[in-house]
C-alpha positions as CSV (number, residue, x, y, z in Angstrom):
1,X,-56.1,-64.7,173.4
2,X,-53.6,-66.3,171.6
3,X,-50.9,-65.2,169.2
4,X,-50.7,-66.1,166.0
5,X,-46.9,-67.1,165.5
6,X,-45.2,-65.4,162.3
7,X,-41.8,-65.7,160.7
8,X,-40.7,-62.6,162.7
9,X,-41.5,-60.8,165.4
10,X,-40.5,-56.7,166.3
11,X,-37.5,-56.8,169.0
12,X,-35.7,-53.6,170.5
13,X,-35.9,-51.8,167.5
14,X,-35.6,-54.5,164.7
15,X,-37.6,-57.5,163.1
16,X,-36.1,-60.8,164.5
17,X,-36.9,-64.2,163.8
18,X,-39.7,-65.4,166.1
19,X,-37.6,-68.3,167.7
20,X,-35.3,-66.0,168.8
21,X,-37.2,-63.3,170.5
22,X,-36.5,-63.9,174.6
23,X,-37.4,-61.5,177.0
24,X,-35.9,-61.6,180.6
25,X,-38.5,-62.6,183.1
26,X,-37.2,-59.2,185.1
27,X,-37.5,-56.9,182.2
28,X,-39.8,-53.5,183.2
29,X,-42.5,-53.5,180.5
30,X,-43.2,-56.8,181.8
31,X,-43.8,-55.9,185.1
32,X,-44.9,-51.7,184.8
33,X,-46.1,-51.8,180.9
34,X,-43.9,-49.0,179.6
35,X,-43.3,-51.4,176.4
36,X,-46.4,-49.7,175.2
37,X,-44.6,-46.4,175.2
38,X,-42.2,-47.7,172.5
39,X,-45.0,-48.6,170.3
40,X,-46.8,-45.2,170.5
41,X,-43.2,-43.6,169.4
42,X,-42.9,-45.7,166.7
43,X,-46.5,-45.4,165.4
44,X,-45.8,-41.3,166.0
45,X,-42.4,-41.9,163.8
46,X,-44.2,-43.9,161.1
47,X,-46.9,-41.3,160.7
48,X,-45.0,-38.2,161.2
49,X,-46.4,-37.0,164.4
50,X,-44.7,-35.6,167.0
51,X,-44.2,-38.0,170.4
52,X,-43.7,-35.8,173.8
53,X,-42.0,-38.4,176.4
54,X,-41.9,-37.4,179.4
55,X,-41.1,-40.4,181.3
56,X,-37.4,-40.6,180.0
57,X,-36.4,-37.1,181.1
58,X,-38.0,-37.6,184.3
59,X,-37.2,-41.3,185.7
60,X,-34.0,-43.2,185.8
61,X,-34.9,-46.9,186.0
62,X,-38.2,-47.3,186.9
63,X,-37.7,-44.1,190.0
64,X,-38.2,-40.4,189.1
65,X,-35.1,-38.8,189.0
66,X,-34.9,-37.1,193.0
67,X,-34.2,-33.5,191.7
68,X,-37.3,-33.4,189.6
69,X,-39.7,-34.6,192.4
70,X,-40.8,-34.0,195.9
71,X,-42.1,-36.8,197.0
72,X,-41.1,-39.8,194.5
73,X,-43.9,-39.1,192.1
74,X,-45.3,-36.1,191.6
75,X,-42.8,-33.5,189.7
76,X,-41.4,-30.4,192.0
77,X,-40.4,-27.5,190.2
78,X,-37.4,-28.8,188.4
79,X,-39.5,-31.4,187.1
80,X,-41.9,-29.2,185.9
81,X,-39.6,-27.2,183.8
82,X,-37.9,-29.9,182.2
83,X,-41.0,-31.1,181.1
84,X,-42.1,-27.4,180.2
85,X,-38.4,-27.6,177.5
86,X,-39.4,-30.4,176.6
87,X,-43.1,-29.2,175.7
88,X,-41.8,-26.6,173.6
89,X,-39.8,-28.0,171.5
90,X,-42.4,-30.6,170.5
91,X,-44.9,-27.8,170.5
92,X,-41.8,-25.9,168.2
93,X,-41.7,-29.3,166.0
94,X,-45.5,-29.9,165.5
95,X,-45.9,-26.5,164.0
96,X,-42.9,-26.9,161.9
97,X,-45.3,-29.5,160.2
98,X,-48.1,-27.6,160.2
99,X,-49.6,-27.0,156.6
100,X,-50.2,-22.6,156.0
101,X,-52.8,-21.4,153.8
């Protein structure tokens, strides 16, 4: 499918002109899609929604951090309560927007 070119393009946080967008060959989301991530955050920011990442508190590059897991992957206790902080605080921040009776 292909793109229809505009005047400019979104770029690491900012609108550039389209001529001037260049991505390294090398660059992760290329290769393990976690550009998508970025777009969820932002769409979450935009409409006011809270946006839980895990993957940032848990990998460094594209490894999981070696205290949080066992085997590479799957999260060992450490990993589990970071991601159980980070949980409630979003959980703390989603009900701060919550609308009472």
């Amino acid at each position: 499918m292909p793109f229809e070119k505009t005047e400019k393009i979104w770029m690491d946080g900012e609108l550039v002109p389209w001529d001037e967008a260049r991505v390294h060959v090398l660059t992760h989301s290329l290769h393990y899609g976690s550009g998508v991530f970025e777009g969820i955050r932002t769409y979450a920011a935009a409409n006011s929604e809270v946006y839980l990442d895990y993957y940032s508190e848990l990998a460094e590059g594209r490894n999981f951090k070696r205290a949080l897991t066992s085997d590479g992957f799957l999260p060992n206790e450490a990993g589990y309560g970071a991601m159980a902080s980070l949980a409630e605080r979003a959980i703390a921040d989603a009900q701060k927007g919550l609308k009472t009776p």
